[in-house]
C-alpha positions as CSV (number, residue, x, y, z in Angstrom):
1,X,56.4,36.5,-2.3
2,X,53.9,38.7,-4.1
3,X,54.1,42.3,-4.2
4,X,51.7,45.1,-5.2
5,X,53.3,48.8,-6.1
6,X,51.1,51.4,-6.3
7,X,52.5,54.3,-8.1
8,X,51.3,57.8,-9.5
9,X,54.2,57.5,-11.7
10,X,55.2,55.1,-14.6
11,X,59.0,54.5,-13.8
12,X,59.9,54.9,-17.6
13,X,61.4,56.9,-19.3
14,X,63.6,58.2,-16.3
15,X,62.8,61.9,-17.2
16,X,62.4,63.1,-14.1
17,X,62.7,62.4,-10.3
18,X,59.8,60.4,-9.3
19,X,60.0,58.2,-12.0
20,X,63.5,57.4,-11.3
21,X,62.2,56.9,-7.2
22,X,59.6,54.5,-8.4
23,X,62.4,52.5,-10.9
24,X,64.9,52.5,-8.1
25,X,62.1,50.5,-5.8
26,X,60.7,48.5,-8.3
27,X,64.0,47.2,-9.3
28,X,65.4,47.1,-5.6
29,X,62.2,44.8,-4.9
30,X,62.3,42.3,-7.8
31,X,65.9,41.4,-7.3
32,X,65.1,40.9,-3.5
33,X,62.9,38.3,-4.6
34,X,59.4,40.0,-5.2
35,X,56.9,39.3,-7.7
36,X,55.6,42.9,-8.1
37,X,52.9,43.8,-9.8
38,X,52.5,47.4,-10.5
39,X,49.8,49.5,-11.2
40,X,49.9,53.5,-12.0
41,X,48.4,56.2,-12.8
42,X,50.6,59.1,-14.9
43,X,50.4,61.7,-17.7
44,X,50.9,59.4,-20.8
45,X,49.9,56.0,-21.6
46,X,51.6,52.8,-21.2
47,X,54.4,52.6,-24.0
48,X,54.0,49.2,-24.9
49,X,58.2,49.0,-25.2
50,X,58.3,48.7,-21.9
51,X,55.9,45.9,-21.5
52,X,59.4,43.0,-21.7
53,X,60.5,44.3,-18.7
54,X,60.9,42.1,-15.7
55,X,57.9,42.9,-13.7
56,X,53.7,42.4,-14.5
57,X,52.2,46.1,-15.4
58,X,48.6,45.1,-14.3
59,X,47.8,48.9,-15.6
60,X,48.7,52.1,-16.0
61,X,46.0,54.5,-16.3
62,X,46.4,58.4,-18.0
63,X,44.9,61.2,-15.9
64,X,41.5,63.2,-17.7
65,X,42.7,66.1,-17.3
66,X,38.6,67.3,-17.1
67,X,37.6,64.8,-14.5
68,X,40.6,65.7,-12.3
69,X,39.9,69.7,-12.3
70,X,36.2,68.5,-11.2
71,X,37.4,66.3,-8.5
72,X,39.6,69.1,-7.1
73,X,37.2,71.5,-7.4
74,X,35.0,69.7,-5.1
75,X,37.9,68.8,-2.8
76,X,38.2,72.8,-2.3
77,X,34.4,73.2,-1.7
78,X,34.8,70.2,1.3
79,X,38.3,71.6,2.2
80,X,40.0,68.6,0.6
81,X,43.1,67.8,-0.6
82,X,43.5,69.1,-4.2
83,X,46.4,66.6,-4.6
84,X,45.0,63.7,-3.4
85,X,41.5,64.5,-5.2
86,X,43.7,64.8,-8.7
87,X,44.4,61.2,-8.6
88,X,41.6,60.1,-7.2
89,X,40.5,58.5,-10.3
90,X,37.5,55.9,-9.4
91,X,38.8,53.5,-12.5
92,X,42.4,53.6,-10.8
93,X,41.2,53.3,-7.5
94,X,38.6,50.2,-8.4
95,X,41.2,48.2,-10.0
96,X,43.4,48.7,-6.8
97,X,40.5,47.8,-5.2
98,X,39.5,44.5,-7.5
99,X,43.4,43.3,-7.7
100,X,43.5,43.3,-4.0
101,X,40.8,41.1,-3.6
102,X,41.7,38.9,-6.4
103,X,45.4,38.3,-5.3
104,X,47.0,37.4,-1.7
105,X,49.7,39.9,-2.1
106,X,52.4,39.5,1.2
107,X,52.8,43.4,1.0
108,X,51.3,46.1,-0.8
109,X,54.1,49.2,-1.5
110,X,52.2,52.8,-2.5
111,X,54.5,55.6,-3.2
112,X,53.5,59.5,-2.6
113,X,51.2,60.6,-0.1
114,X,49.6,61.8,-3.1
115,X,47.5,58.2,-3.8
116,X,45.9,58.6,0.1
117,X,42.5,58.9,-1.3
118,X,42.6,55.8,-3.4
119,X,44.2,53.2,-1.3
120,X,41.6,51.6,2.2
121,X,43.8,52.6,4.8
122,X,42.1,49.5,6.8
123,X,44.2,46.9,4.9
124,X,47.8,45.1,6.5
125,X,51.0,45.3,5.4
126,X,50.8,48.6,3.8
127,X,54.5,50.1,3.0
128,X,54.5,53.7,2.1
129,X,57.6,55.7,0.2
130,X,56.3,59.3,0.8
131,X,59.8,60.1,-1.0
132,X,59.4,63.5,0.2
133,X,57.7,65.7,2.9
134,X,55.4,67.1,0.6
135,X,53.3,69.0,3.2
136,X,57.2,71.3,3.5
137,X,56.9,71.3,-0.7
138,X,53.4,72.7,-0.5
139,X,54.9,75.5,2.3
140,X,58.1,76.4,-0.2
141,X,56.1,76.8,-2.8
142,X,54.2,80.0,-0.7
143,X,57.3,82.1,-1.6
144,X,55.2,83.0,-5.0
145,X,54.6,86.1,-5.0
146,X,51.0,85.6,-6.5
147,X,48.8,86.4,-3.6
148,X,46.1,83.9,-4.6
149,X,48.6,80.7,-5.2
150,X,49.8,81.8,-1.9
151,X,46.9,80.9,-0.1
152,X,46.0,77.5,-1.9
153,X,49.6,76.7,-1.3
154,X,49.4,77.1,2.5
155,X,46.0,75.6,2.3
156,X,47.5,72.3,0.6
157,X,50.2,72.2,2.9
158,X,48.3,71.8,6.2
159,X,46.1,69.3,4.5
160,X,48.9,67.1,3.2
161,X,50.4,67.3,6.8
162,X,47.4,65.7,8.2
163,X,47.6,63.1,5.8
164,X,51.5,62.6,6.1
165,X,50.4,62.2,10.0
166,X,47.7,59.6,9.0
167,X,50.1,57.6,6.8
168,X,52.7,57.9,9.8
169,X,49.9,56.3,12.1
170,X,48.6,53.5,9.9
171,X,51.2,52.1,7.7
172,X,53.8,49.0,8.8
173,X,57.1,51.5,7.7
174,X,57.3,54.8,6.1
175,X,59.9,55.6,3.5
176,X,61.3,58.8,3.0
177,X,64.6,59.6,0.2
178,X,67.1,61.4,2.8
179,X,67.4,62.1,6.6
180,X,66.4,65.5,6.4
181,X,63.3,64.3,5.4
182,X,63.0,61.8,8.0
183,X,63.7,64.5,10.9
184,X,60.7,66.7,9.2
185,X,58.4,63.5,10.0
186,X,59.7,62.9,13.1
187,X,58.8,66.9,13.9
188,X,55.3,65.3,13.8
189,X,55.7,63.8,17.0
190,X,54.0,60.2,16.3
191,X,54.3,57.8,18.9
192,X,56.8,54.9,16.8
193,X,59.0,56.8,14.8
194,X,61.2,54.0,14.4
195,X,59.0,53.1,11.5
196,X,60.4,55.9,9.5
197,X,63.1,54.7,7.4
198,X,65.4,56.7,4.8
199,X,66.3,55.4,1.7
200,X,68.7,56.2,-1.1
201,X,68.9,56.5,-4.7
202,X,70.8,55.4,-7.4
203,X,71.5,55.9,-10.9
204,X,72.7,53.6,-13.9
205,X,74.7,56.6,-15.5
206,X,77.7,56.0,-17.4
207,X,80.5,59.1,-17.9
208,X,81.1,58.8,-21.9
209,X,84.2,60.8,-21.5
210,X,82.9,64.3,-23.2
211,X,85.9,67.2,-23.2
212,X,84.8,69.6,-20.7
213,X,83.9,73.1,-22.6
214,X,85.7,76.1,-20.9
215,X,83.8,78.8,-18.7
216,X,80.2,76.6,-19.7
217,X,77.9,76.1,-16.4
218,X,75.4,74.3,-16.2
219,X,71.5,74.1,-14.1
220,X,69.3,71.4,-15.1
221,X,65.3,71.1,-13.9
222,X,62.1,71.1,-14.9
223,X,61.4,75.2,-15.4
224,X,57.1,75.0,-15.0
225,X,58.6,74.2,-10.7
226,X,58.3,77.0,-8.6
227,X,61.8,76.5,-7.0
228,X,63.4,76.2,-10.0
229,X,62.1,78.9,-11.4
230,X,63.3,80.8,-8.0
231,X,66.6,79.7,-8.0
232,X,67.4,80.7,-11.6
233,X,66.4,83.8,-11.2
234,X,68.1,84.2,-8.4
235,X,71.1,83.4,-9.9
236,X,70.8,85.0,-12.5
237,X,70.4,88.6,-11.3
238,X,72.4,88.1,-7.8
239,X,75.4,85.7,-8.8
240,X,76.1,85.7,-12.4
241,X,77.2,89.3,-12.5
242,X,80.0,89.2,-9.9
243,X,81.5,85.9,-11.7
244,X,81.3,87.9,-15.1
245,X,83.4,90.7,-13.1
246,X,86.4,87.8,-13.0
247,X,85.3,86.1,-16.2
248,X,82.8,87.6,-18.7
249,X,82.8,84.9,-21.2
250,X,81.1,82.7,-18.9
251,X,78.1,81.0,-20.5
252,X,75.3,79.6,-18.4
253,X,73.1,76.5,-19.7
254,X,69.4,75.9,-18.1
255,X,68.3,72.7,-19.2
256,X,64.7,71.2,-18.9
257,X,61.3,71.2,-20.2
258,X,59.1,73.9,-20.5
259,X,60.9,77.3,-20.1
260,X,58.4,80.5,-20.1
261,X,59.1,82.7,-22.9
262,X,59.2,85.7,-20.3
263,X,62.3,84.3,-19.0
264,X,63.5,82.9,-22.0
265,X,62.9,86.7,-23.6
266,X,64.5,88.9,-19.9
267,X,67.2,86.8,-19.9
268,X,68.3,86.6,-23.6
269,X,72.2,86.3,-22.7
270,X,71.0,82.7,-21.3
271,X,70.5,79.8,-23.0
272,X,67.4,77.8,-22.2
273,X,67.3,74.6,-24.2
274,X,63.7,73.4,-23.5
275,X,63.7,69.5,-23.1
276,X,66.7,68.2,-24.7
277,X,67.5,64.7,-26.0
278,X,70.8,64.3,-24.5
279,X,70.7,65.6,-21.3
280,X,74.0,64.2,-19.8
281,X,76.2,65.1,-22.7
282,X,75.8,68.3,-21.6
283,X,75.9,68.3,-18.0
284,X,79.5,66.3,-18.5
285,X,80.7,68.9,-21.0
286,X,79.8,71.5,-18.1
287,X,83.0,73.0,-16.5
288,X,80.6,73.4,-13.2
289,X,77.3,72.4,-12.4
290,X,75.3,75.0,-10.1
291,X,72.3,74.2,-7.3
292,X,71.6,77.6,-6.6
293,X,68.0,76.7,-4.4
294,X,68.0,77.7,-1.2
295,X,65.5,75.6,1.0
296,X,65.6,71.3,0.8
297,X,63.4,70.0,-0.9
298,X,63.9,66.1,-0.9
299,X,67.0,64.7,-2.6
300,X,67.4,66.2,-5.9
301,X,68.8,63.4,-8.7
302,X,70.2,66.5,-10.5
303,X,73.0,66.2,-7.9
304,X,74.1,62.5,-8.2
305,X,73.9,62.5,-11.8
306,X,76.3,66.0,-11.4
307,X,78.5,62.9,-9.4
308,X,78.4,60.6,-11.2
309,X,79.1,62.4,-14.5
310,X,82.2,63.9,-12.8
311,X,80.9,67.6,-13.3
312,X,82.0,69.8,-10.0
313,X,79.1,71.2,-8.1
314,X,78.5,74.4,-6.5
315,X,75.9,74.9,-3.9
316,X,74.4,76.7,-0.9
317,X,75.6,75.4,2.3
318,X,72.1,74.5,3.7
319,X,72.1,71.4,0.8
320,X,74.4,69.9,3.4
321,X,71.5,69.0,5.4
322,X,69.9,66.4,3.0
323,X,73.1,64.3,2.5
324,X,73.2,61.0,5.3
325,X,77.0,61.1,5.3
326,X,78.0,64.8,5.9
327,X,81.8,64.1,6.3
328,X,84.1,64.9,3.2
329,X,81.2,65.8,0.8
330,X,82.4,66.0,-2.3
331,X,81.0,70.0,-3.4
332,X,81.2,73.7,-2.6
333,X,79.1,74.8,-0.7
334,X,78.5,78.7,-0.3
335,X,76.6,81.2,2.6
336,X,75.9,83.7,0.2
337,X,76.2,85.0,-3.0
338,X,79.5,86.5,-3.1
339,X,81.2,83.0,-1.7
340,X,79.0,81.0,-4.4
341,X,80.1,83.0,-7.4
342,X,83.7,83.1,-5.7
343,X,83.2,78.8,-5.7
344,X,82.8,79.2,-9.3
345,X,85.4,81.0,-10.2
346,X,87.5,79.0,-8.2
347,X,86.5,75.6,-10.3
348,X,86.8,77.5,-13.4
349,X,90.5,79.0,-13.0
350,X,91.8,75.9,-11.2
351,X,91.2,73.0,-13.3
352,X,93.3,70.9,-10.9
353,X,90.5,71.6,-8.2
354,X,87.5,71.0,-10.4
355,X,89.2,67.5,-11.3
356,X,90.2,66.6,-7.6
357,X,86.5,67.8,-6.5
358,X,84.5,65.8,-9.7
359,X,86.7,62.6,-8.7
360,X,86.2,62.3,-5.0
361,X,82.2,63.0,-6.1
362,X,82.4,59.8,-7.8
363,X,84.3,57.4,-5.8
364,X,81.2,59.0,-3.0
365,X,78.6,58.2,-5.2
366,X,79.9,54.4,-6.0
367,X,79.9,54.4,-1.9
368,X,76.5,55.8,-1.0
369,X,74.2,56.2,-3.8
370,X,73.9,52.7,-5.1
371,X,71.6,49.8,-5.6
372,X,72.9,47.6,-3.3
373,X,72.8,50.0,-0.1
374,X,69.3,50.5,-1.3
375,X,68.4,46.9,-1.4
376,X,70.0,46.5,2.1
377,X,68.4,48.7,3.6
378,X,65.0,48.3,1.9
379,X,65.2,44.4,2.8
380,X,65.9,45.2,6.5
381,X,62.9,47.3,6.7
382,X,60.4,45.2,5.4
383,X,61.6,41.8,6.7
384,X,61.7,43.2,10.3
């Protein structure tokens, strides 16, 4: 059966979390028997070393920067999207257009409610991954403290909720990467919400068996997001002095792209590393691995990847909510400060603990997070 994937994402390299969403589908669909073509749109250009792999990149097209701050800034003058107007690319959305007609795909498979603009809702067999609830992304994001952002923030988010809605109306199933995302949708009150359907990751991430460097913990993220950004500050100021109290050679790592020098100069005693090459060395050289955010935002991959590279996590209890299987989760989880730099502490003195904690994380990865509970449930949703 032929298959068209519609992505604003190219699923290599796996850098960061949507591109490791779109992999995880792409591969899920081709080994369930799909012949997918894919076309994207993203920040770079196709690398022509992944042009072997085992699916047909009809294209992949690079966002103008120019044109997309033109589209969006007549979205805002016709109280559009600015999202959905950024991808709105005419040459992407044409070929979409010109493939569809040309080929008799069985299903057509878009990812991100960000693509709305570009895909004719009219067509059948539309399958749509919105990954996350991006219109409760949009409302985190408000927490900025710049007044202006604020508003464009709560602006985008009641538009993107209209659209989520209209996706939830029109599309065969609705895809969605936890069940705390899938009880946000059902919130919406649509009348079939049996077509919302949660589905896992996975990751192909080998432990390379790295000694674990004493009293070294570890955040990893992309540090130009708002919620990162949040979190380590947070952290920083709120947490990291009462574990210093109980052990002041601890040394925090924040790993991922684009620190601003303002934090990288107010927090000197930190070390930011920027984008690194070898990301998971040291996340499994890490004695702990912290999650210090404090609302859900989809499923962060930082935390399997934490699993799977047997690196004990600490988090805030509220992360509980976004994990399908709630019984014996395999973290700390903390209600405030005091009990999350306490949880630290605790994994740091007691290597025993941290051992019997970064263990049962694995063996719970290897049963929930994997490819074939992914394809499982992926085939029985769009077969039924």
């Amino acid at each position: 059966m032929k298959l068209l994937l519609i992505s604003p994402n190219y699923p290599f390299p796996q850098d960061k979390g949507n591109r490791i969403r779109v992999n995880n589908i792409l591969q899920s669909l081709i080994d369930l028997g799909y012949e997918v073509d894919l076309i994207s749109i993203d920040e770079r250009k196709l690398d022509n070393s992944f042009s072997s792999r085992e699916f047909k990149p009809l294209a992949n097209f690079k966002v103008n920067k120019i044109s997309a701050t033109l589209r969006m800034i007549f979205a805002f003058v016709k109280n559009q999207s600015l999202t959905t107007a950024f991808y709105n690319c005419p040459n992407f959305r044409n070929k979409i257009l010109k493939e569809i007609k040309k080929n008799s795909y069985n299903k057509i498979f878009i990812i991100s409610s960000c693509l709305y603009d570009t895909i004719p809702m009219t067509l059948d067999n539309i399958y749509w991954d919105l990954i996350d609830t991006d219109s409760f992304k949009w409302k985190t994001l408000t927490q900025t403290s710049n007044v202006f952002k604020k508003i464009i923030y709560r602006r985008e988010a009641k538009l993107i909720k209209n659209i989520e809605k209209q996706i939830l109306s029109r599309a065969k199933r609705v895809f969605v990467v936890s069940n705390l995302e899938k009880e946000k949708l059902v919130n919406f009150k649509i009348d079939d919400f049996n077509k919302i359907h949660s589905l896992n990751i996975f990751r192909d991430i080998k432990k390379r068996n790295f000694n674990k460097i004493e009293n070294q913990i570890i955040f990893t993220g992309d540090m130009s997001y708002l919620p990162n950004i949040i979190a380590v500050k947070s952290f920083i100021e709120e947490i990291l002095p009462l574990v210093k109290l109980e052990i002041p050679q601890i040394k925090l790592i924040v790993a991922g792209r684009t620190p601003s020098l303002s934090l990288i100069n107010k927090y000197y005693e930190v070390t930011f590393t920027g984008e690194v090459k070898d990301l998971y060395k040291l996340v499994e050289e890490s004695s702990v691995y912290i999650l210090p955010l404090k609302d859900n935002i989809g499923f962060p991959t930082k935390i399997l990847e934490a699993f799977l590279l047997e690196t004990p996590l600490v988090a805030y209890s509220k992360i509980k909510e976004i994990f399908e299987v709630q019984e014996n989760l395999p973290l700390l989880f903390s209600n405030n400060n005091q009990e999350f730099a306490d949880n630290i502490i605790k994994l740091l003195k007691d290597k025993s603990l941290a051992s019997d904690l970064a263990q049962n994380a694995l063996k719970y990865s290897n049963q929930y997070f994997t490819k074939e509970r992914l394809m499982k449930n992926l085939k029985n949703s769009i077969t039924s």
